[in-house]
C-alpha positions in Angstrom: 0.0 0.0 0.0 1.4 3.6 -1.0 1.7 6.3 1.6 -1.2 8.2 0.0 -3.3 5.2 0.0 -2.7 5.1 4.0 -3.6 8.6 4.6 -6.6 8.4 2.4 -7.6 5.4 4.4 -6.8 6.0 7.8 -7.8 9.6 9.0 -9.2 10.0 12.2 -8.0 8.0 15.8 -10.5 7.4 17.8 -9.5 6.5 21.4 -11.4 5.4 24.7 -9.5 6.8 27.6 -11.7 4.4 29.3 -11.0 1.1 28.5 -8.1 2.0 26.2 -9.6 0.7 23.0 -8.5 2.7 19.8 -10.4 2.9 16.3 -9.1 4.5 13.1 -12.3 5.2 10.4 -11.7 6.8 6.9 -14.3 10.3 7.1 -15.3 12.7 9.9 -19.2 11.3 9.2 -18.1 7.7 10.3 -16.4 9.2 13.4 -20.0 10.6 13.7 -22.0 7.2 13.4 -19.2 5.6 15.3 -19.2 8.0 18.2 -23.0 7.8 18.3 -24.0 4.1 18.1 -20.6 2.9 20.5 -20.6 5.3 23.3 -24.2 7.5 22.5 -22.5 10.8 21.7 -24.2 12.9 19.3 -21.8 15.6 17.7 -22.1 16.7 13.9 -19.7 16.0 11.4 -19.0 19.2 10.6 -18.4 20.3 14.6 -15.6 17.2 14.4 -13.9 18.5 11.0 -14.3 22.2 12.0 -12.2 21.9 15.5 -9.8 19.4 14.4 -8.3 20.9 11.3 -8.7 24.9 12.6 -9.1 25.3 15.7 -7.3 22.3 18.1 -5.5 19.3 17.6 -7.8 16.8 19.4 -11.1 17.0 20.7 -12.1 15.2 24.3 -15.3 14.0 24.6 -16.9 12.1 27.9 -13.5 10.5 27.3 -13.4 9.7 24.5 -10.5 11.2 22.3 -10.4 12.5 18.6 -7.7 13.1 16.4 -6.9 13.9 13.2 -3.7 12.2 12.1 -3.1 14.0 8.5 
């Protein structure tokens, strides 16, 4: 697999402080569905692409941690 291919593929890290499971999902939407039918948290797509590629790094969530890796 090219480099390219891996960054188109793996985008956002999804972490549970919690129990220490880790996730890695392709679009901002899936980290939307996944963060809603795993742990019930309801945030718009667009609040998760908006904060993590202008205004922070990661965004902590009833702990549950999302990051944008490139």
């Amino acid at each position: 697999m090219e480099l390219n291919e891996i960054k188109e593929n793996y985008r956002y890290l999804i972490i549970d402080s919690h129990s220490g499971e880790s996730h890695i999902v392709k679009t901002d939407r899936l980290v939307r569905e996944f963060l809603e039918n795993t742990y019930d948290i309801s945030v718009s797509h667009m609040f998760i692409r908006r904060n993590l590629e202008t205004v922070e790094d990661v965004i902590l969530r009833e702990g549950i941690l999302i990051k944008l890796l490139w």
